[in-house]
C-alpha positions in Angstrom: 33.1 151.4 108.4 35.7 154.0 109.0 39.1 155.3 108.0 38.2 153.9 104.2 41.9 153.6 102.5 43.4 151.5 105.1 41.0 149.6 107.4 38.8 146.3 106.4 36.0 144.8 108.2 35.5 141.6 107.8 31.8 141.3 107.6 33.2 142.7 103.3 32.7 139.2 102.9 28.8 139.2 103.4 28.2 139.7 100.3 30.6 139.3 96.4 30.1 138.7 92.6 32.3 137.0 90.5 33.4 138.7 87.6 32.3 136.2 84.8 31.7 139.1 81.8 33.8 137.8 79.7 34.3 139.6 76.5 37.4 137.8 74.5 39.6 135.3 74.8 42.6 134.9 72.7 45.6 133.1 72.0 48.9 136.2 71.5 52.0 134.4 71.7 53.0 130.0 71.3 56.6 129.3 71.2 59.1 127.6 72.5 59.7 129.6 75.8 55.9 130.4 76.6 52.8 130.5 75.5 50.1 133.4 76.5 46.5 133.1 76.4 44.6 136.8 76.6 41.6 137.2 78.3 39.2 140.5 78.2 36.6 140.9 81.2 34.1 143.7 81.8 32.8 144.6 85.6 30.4 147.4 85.5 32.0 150.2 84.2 35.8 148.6 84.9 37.8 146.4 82.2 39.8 144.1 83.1 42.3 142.3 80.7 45.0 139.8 81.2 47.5 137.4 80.0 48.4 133.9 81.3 51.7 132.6 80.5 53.2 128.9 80.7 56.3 128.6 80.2 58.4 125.6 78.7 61.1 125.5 82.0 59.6 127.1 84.7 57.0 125.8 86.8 54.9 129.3 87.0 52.0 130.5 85.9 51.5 134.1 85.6 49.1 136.4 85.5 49.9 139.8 83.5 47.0 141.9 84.7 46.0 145.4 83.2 43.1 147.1 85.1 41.2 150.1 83.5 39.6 150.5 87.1 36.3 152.9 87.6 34.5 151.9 90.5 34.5 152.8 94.3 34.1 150.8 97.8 34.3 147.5 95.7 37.5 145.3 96.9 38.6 143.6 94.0 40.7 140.2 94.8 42.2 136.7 93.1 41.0 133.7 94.4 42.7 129.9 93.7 41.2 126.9 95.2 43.5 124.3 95.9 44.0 120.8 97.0 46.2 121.2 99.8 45.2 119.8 103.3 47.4 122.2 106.1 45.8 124.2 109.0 48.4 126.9 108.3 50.1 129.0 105.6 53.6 130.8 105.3 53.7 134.3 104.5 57.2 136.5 103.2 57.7 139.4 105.1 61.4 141.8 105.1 63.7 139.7 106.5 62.1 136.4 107.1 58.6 134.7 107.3 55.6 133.9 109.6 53.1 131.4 109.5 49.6 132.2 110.1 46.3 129.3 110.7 44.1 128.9 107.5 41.1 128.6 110.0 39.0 131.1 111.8 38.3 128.7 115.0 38.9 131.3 117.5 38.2 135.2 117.9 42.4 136.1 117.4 42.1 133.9 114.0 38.9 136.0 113.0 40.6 138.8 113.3 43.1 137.8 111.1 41.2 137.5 108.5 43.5 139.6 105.7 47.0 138.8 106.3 50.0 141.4 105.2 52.7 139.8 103.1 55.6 141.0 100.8 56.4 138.5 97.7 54.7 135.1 98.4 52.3 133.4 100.5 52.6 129.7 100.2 50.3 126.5 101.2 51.7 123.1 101.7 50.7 119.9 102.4 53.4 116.8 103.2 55.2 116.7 99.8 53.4 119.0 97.8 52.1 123.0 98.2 51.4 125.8 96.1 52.8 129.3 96.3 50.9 132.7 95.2 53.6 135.5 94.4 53.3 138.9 93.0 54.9 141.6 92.2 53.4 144.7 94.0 50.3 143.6 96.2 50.7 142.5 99.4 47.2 141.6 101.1 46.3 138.0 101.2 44.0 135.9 102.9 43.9 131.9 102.8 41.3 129.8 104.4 40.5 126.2 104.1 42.5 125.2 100.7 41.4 128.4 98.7 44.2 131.5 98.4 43.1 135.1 97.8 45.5 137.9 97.0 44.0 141.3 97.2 44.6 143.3 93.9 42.2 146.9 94.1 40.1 148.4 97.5 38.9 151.5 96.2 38.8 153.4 99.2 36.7 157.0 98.5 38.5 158.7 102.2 40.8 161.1 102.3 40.8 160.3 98.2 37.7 160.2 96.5 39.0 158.6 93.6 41.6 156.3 95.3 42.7 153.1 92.9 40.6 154.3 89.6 42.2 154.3 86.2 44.8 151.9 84.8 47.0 149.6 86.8 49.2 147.0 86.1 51.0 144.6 87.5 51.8 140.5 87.7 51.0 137.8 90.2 51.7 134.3 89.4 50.7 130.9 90.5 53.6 128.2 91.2 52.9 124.9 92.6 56.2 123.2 93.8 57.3 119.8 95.5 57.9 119.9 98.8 57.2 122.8 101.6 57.8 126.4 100.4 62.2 125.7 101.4 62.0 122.5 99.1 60.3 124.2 96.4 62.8 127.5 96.4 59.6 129.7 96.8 61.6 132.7 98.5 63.6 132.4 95.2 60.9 132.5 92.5 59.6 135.4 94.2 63.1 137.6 94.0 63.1 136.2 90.0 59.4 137.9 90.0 60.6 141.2 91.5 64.1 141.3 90.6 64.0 140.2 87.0 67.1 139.6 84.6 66.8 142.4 82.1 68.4 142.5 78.6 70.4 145.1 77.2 71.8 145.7 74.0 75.4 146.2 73.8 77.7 147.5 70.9 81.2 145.9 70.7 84.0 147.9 72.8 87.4 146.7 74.7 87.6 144.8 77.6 88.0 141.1 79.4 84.6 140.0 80.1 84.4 136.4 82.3 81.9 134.3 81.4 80.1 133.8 84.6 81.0 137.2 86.9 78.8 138.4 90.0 79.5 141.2 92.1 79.0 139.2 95.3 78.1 135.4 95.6 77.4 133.4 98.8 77.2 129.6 99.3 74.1 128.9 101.2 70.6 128.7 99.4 68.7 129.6 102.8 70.4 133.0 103.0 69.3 136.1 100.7 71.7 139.0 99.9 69.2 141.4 100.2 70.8 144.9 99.8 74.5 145.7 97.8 75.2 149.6 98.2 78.1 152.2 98.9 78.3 152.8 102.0 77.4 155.9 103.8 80.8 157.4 104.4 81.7 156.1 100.6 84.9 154.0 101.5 83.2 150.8 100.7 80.4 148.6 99.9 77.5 147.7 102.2 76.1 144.3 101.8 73.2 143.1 104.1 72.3 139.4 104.1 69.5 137.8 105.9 68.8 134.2 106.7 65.2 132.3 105.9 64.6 129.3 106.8 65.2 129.2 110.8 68.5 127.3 110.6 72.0 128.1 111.8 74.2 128.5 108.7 78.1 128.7 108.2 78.3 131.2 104.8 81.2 131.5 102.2 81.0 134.8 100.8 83.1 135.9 97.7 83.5 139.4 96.4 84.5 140.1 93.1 87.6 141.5 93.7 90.2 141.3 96.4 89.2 143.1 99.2 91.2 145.1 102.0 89.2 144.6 104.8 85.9 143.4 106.0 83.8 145.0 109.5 80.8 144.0 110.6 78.2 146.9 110.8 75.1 147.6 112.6 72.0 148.2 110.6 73.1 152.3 110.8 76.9 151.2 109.3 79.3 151.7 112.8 81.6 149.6 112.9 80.8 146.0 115.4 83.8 144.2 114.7 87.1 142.7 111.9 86.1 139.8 110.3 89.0 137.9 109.2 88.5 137.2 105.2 91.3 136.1 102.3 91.8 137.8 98.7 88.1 138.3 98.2 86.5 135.8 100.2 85.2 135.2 104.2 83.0 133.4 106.2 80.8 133.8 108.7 77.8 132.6 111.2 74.5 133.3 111.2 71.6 132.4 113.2 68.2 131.5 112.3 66.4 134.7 111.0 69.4 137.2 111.2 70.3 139.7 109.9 74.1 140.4 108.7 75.1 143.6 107.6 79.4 144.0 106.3 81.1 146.8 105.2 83.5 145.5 102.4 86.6 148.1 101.8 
């Protein structure tokens, strides 16, 4: 109704089509790591083609989506129906989660209708759920047992052309035993937006360990979110966060042996010396904290 690039009414739900044009459906890759189904759509004057991978090891399914997008005012969204009986849903936002009901029984549900989430949004169920990631969207909306991720909203205010032409971009489908902690959810989504990437190397001096990380903690409920130099470049900044509302005691070892180690505000000043030894410390953190240390 107004302010078209960043508002949604909900009545947009009045009325849909489902895209069912399919034009081509092929099989592009089968071996022993994955195999990749392709499949062509056309929507008006829009094409939409993407590849489904399974993989052999990893209990994902993803969606490699490539959008030749022409259309305007049309809101463009994934939808999974699933068999999974809870009355809410968990959403990833920076530095934690929140839940949110998958009902509208009351006006302040209604009117949360689209929900705002970073890497994941999961459903579960006693013993069982089923996770949506991605990799760059970050509207969702879940109600009953079917999850919607909102992929295009081609807004035509202030832009007239807002979201046409080609996009790309991967969400993925992982079901998972358990509640989203049980079934490592927050991880899967860091390995879909921090991938592992490859890189040739040609053969040069050098001691190499075979396993070797920069920094490494102990606890699989806390994420080391940011590794930087620090502001005043004596050091390295790490920032860590905990996840899963639960007081932790964290072993953290550098990768070399350090000086010192001050905890920081979120602006780097000093709060206080933590004691650490060689190139490891420990420390406490509280459900949904944030830890930032300066490492000299």
């Amino acid at each position: 109704m107004d302010f078209d690039a960043w508002n949604l009414e909900g009545y947009y739900q009045e009325k849909s089509w489902e895209i069912e044009d399919v034009t081509e459906i092929k099989l592009i890759e089968n071996g022993p790591v994955r195999t990749g189904i392709q499949i062509t759509r056309n929507f008006l004057h829009s094409t939409i083609e993407q590849i489904i991978f399974w993989y052999a090891d990893i209990d994902r399914m993803d969606f490699s989506t490539k959008i030749d997008w022409k259309e305007k005012q049309l809101f463009l969204k994934a939808g999974f129906p699933v068999e999974i009986n809870s009355d809410k849903a968990v959403y990833d936002i920076q530095f934690g989660n929140v839940e949110r009901p998958t009902h509208w029984n009351t006006s302040w549900d209604l009117a949360r209708f689209e929900v705002c989430a970073h890497k994941w949004a999961d459903l579960s169920e006693g013993g069982y759920g089923v996770a949506l990631l991605n990799d760059c969207k970050y509207g969702y909306d879940i109600k009953d047992s079917v999850m919607r991720i909102s992929l295009l909203k081609s807004g035509i205010y202030p832009n007239p052309d807002a979201d046409k032409e080609v996009h790309e971009f991967t969400y993925s489908l992982y079901p998972h035993a358990g509640n989203f902690k049980d079934g490592k959810v927050d991880q899967m989504g860091y390995r879909i937006n921090c991938p592992v990437y490859t890189v040739f190397s040609n053969p040069h001096d050098g001691n190499l360990p075979g396993e070797m990380s920069l920094v490494s903690i102990d606890c699989e409920n806390v994420f080391l979110d940011t590794v930087k130099k620090s502001e005043d470049g004596e050091g390295y900044i790490i920032r860590l966060y905990e996840n899963h509302n639960k007081h932790s005691q964290v072993h953290c070892t550098f990768y070399k042996n350090i000086k010192r180690v001050e905890e920081c505000d979120l602006l780097e000043n000093k709060v206080s010396e933590v004691n650490g030894k060689k190139n490891q410390f420990d420390f406490h953190i509280k459900p949904f904290e944030i830890k930032t240390f300066k490492i000299i």
